[in-house]
C-alpha positions as CSV (number, residue, x, y, z in Angstrom):
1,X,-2.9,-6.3,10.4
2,X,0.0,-5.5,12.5
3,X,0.1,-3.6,15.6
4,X,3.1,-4.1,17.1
5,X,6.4,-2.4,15.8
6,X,8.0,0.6,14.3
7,X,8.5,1.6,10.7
8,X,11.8,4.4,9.6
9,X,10.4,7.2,7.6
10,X,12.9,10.0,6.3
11,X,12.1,13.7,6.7
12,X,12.9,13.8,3.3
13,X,9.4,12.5,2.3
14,X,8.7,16.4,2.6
15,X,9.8,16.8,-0.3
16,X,8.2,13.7,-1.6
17,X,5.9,14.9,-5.2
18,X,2.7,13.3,-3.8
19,X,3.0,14.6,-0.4
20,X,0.8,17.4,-0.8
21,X,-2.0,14.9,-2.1
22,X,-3.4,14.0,1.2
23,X,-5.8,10.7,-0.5
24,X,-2.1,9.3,-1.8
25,X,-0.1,10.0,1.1
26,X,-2.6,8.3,3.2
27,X,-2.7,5.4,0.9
28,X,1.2,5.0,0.9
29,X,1.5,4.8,4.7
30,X,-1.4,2.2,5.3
31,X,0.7,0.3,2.8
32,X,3.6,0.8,4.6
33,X,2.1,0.1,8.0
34,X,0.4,-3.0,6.5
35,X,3.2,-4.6,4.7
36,X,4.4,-7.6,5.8
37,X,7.9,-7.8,8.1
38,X,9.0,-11.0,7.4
39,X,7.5,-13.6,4.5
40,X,4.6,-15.7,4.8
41,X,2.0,-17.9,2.9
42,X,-1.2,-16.8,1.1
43,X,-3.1,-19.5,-0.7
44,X,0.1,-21.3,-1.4
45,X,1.4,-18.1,-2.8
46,X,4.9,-16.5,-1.0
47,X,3.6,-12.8,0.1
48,X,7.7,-11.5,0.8
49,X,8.5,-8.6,3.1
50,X,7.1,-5.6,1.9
51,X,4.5,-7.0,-0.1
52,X,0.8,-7.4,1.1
53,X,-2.6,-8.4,0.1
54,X,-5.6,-6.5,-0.1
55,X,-8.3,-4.9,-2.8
56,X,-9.1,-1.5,-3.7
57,X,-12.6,-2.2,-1.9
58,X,-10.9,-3.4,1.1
59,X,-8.9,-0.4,1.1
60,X,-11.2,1.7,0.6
61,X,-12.7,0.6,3.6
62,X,-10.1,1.0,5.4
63,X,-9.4,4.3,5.2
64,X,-12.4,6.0,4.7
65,X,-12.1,7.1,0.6
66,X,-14.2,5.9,-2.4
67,X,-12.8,2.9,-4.6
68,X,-12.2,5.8,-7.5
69,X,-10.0,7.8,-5.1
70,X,-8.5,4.6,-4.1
71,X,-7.4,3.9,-7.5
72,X,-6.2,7.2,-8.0
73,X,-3.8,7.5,-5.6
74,X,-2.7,3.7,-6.5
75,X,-1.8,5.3,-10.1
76,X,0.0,8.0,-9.0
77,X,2.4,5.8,-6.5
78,X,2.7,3.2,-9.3
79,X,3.3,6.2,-11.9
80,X,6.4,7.1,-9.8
81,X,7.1,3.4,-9.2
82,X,7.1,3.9,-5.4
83,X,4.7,0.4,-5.7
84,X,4.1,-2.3,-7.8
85,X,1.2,-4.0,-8.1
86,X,0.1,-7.7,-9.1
87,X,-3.3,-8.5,-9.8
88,X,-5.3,-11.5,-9.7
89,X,-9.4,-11.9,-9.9
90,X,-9.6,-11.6,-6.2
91,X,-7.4,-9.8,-5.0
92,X,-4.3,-7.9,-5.3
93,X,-0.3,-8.1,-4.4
94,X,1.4,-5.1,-3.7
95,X,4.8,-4.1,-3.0
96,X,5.8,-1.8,-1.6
């Protein structure tokens, strides 16, 4: 996990739909504080900037929230297409 560096975010995320739903909004700025900067390697697999790997359970860890909340609020940003997820057995690939 990174702890060096800045991300941008736009006042306009106030008027963002979900950011009233406090379980999503968290979600969606772990995944943008967790998202890879530049591209790398994961078991030979090219995670790009933006993207980064994880599980609900991990998340769910993470941050506190049951797996069901977890996937919840992974619906709803993937309902409004703000991620994209790709799914393998063990774990996941999101964009964000």
């Amino acid at each position: 996990m990174y702890t060096e560096g800045y991300i941008k975010l736009s006042r306009k995320l106030l008027e963002w739909g979900w950011y009233n739903d406090q379980n999503t909004v968290r979600l969606f700025f772990h995944l943008l504080l967790c998202a890879n900067y530049k591209d790398c390697e994961f078991h030979n697999t090219v995670i790009k900037r933006g993207q980064l790997v994880t599980s609900r359970k991990k998340l769910s860890e993470q941050l506190g929230l049951t797996e069901r909340e977890i996937r919840t609020a992974l619906e709803h940003l993937t309902s409004t297409n703000d991620i994209a997820i790709n799914s393998t057995p063990r774990y996941s690939i999101i964009t964000v």
